[in-house]
MIDOSE-1310 file (N, C-alpha, C; in nm, 2 decimals, decimal comma, always signed):
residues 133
xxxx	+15,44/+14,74/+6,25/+15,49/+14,82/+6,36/+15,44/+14,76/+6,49; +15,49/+14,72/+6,60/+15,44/+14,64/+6,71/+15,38/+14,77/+6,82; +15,29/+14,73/+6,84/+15,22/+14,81/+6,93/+15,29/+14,78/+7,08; +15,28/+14,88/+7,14/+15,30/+14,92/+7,31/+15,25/+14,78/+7,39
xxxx	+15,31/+14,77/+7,47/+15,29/+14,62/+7,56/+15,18/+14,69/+7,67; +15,12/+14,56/+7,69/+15,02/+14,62/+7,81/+15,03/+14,66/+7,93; +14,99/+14,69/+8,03/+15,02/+14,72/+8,18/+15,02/+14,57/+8,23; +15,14/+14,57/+8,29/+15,12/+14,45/+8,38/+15,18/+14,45/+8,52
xxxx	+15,24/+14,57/+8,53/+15,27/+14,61/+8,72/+15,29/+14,74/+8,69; +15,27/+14,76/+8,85/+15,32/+14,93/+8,91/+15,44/+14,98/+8,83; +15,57/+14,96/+8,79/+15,69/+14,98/+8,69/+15,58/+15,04/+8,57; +15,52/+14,97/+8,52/+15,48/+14,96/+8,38/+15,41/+15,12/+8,33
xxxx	+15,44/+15,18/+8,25/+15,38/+15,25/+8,21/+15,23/+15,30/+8,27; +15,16/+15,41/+8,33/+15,03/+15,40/+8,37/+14,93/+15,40/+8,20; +15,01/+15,45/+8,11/+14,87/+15,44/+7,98/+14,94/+15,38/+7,86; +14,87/+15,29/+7,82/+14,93/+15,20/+7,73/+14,84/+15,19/+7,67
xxxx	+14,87/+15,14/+7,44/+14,83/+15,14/+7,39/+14,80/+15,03/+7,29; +14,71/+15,01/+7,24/+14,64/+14,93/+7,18/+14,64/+14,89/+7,01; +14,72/+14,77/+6,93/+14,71/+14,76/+6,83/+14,81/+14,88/+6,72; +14,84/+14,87/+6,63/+14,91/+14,92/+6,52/+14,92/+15,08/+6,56
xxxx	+15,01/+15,17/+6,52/+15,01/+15,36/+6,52/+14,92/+15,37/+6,40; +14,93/+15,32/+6,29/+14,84/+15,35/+6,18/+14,68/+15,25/+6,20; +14,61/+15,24/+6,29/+14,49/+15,17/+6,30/+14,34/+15,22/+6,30; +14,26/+15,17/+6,24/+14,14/+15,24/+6,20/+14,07/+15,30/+6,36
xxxx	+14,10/+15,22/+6,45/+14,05/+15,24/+6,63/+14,12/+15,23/+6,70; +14,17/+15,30/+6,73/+14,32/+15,30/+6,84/+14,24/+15,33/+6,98; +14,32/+15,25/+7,06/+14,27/+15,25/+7,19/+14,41/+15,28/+7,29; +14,34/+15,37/+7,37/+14,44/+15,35/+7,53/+14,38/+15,27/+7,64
xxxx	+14,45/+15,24/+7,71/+14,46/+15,21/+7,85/+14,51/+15,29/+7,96; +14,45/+15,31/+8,08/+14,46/+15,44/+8,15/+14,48/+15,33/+8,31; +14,59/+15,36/+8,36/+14,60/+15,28/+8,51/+14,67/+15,36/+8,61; +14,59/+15,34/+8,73/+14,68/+15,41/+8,85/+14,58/+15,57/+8,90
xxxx	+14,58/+15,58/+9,00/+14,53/+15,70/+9,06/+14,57/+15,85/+8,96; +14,46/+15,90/+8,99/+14,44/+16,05/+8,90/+14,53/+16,12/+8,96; +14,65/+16,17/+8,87/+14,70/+16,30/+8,93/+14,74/+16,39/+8,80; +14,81/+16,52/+8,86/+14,83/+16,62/+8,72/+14,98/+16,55/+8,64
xxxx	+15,07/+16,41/+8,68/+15,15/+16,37/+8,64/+15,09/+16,22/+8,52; +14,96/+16,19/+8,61/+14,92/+16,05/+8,49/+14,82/+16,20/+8,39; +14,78/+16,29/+8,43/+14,69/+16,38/+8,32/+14,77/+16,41/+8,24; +14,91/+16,46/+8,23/+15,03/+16,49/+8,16/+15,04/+16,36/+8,07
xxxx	+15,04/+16,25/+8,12/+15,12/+16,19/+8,02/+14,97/+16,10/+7,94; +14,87/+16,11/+8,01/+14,75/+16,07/+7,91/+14,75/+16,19/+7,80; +14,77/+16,34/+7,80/+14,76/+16,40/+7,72/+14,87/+16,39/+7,63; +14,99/+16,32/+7,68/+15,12/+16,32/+7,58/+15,07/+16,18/+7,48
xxxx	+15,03/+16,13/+7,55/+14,99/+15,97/+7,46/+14,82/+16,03/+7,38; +14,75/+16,11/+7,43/+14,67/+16,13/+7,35/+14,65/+16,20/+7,22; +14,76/+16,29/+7,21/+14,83/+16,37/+7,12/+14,92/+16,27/+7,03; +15,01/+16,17/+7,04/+15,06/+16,08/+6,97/+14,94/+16,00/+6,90
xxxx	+14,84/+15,93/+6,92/+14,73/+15,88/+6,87/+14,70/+16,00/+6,75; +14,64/+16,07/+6,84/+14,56/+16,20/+6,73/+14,67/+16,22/+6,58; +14,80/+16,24/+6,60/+14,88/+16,26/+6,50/+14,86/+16,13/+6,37; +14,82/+16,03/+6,45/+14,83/+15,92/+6,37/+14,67/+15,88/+6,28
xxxx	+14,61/+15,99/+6,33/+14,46/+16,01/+6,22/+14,39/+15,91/+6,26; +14,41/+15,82/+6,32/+14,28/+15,67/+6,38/+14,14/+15,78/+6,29; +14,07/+15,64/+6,27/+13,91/+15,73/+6,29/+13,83/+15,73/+6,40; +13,87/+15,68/+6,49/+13,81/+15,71/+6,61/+13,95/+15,62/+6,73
xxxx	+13,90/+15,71/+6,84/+13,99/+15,66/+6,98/+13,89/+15,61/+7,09; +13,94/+15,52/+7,14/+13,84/+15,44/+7,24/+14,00/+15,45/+7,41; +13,95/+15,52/+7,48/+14,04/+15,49/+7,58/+13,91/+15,44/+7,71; +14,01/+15,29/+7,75/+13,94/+15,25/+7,85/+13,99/+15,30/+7,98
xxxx	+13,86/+15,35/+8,09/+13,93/+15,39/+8,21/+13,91/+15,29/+8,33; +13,86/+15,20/+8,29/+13,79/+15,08/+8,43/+13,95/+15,08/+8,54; +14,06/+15,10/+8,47/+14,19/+15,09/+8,60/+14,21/+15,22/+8,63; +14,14/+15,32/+8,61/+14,15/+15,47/+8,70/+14,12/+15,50/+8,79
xxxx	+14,17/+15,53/+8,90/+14,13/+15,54/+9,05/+14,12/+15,65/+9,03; +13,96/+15,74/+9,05/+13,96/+15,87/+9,03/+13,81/+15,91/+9,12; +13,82/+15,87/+9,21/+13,64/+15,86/+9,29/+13,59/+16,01/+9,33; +13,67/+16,11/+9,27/+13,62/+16,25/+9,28/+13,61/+16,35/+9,14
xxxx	+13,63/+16,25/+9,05/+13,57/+16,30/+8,90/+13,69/+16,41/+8,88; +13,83/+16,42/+8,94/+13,87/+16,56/+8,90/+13,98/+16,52/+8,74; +13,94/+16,36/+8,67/+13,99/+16,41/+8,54/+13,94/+16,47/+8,44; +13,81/+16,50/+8,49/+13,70/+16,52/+8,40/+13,74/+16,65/+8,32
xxxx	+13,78/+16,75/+8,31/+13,84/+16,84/+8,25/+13,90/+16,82/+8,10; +13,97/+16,70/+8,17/+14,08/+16,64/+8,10/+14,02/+16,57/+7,92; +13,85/+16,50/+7,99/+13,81/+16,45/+7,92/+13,73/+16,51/+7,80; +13,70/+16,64/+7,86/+13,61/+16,72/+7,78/+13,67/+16,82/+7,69
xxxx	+13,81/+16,85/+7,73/+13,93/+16,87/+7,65/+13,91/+16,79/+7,53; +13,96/+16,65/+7,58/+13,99/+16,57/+7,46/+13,88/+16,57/+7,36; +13,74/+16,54/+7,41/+13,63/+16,55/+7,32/+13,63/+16,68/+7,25; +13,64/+16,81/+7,31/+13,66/+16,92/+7,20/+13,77/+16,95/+7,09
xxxx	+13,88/+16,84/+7,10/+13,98/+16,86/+7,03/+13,94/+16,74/+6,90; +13,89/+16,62/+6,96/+13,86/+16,53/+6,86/+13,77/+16,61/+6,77; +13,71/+16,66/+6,82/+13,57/+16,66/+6,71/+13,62/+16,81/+6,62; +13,71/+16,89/+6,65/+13,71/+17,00/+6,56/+13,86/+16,99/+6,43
xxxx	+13,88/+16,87/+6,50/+13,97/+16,79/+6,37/+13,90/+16,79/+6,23; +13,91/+16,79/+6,11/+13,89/+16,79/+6,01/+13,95/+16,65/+5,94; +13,93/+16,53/+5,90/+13,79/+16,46/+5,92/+13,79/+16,49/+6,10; +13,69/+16,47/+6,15/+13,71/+16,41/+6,30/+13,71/+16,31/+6,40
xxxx	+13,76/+16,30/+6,47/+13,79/+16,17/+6,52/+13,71/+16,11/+6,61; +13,64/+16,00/+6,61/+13,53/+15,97/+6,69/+13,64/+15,92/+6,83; +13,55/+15,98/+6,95/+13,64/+15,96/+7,10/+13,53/+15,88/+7,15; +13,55/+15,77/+7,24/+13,46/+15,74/+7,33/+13,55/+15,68/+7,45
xxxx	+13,48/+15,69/+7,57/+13,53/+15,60/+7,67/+13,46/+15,51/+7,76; +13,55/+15,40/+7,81/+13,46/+15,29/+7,84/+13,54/+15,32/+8,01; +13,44/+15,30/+8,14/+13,46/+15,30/+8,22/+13,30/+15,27/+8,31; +13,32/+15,19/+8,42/+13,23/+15,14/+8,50/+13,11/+15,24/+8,52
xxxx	+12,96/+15,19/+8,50/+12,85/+15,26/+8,48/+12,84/+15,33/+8,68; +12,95/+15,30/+8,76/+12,93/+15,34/+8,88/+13,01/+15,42/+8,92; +13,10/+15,50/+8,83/+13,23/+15,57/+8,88/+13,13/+15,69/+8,86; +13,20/+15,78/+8,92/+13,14/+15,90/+8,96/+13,16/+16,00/+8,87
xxxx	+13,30/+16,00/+8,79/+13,35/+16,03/+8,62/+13,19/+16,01/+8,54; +13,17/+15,89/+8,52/+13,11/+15,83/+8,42/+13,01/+15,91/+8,47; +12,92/+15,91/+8,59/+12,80/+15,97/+8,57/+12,83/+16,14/+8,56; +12,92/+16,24/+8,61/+12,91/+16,36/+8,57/+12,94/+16,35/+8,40
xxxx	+12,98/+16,29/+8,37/+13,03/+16,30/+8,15/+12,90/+16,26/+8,14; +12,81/+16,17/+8,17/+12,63/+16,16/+8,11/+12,58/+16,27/+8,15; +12,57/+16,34/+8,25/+12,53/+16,48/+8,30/+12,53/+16,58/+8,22; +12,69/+16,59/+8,17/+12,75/+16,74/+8,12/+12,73/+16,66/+7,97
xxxx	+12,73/+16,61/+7,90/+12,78/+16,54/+7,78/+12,73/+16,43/+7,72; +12,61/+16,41/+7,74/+12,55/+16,24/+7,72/+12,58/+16,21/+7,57; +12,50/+16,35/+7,49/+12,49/+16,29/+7,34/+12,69/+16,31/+7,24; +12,78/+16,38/+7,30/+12,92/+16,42/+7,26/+12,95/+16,36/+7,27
xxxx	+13,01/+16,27/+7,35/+13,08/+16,19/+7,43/+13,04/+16,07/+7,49; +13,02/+15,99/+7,38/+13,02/+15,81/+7,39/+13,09/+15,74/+7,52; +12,96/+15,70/+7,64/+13,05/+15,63/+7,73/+12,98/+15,49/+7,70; +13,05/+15,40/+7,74/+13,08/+15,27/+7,71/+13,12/+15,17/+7,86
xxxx	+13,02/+15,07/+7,88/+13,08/+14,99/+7,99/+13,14/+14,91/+7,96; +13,18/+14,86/+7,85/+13,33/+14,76/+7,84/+13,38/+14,76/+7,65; +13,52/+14,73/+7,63/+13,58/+14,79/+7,56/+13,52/+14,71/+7,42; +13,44/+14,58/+7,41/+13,41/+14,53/+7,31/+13,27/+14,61/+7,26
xxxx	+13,17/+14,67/+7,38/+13,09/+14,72/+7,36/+13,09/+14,85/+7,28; +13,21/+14,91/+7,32/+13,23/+15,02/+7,29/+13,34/+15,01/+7,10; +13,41/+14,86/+7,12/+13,42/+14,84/+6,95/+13,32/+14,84/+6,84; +13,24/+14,78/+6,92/+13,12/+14,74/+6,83/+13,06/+14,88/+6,77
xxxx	+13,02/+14,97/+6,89/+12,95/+15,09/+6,86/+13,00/+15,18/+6,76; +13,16/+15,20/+6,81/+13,22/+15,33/+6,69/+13,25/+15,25/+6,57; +13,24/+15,09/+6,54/+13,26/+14,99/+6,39/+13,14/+15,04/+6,30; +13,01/+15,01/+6,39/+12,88/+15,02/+6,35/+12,90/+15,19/+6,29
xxxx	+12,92/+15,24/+6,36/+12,93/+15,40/+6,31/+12,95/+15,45/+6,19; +13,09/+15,42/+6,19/+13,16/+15,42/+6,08/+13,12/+15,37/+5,96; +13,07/+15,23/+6,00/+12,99/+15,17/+5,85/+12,85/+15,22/+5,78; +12,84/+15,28/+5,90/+12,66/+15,34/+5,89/+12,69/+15,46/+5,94
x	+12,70/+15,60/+5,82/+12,75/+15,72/+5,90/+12,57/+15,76/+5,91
């Protein structure tokens, strides 16, 4: 099954996905300024992943224009939804160690909620995981 093409202009989709629907680490891509219309459709695409049982989701935010943290709701949602799945879904996100997101989610959430400064780092981490629960 061919996976979702990536962002490559303003047209394009703002969240796009990563590798097979059936994949052990499914990942998103998150682009374009925070509003309640890209929160809508991250939560429509994060709900299509979840259906599809990944063992863990990795969504990168490094293309989110969001310098007042107000997705953050959004994120802590998703982390309470992954984890009360049965198996559960390991969530982490990779986004720049200087966004303002990233440091309230270390604040409110350090040890729940896996943040990650770039997307191979953050493969490695939830690979390692899984092989070594």
């Amino acid at each position: 099954m061919p996976s979702r093409s990536a962002h490559t202009d303003a047209t394009s989709d703002p969240v796009s996905a990563a590798g097979p629907a059936a994949t052990v680490v499914a990942e998103l891509e998150v682009h374009g300024p925070w509003s309640r219309r890209l929160g809508t459709e991250i939560t429509q695409r994060l709900r299509e992943h979840l259906a599809t049982r990944p063992a863990a989701l990795i969504v990168d935010l490094h293309h989110l224009v969001d310098p007042d943290a107000a997705s953050l709701p959004l994120w802590l949602a998703a982390r309470r939804t992954t984890s009360v799945l049965r198996p559960p879904i390991q969530l982490a996100l990779c986004l720049p160690v200087t966004a303002l997101l990233e440091q309230r989610l270390q604040r409110l959430s350090p040890r729940r909620l896996p943040i990650f400064a770039t997307m191979p780092e953050a493969r490695t981490a939830l690979v390692d995981r899984m092989l070594n629960p």
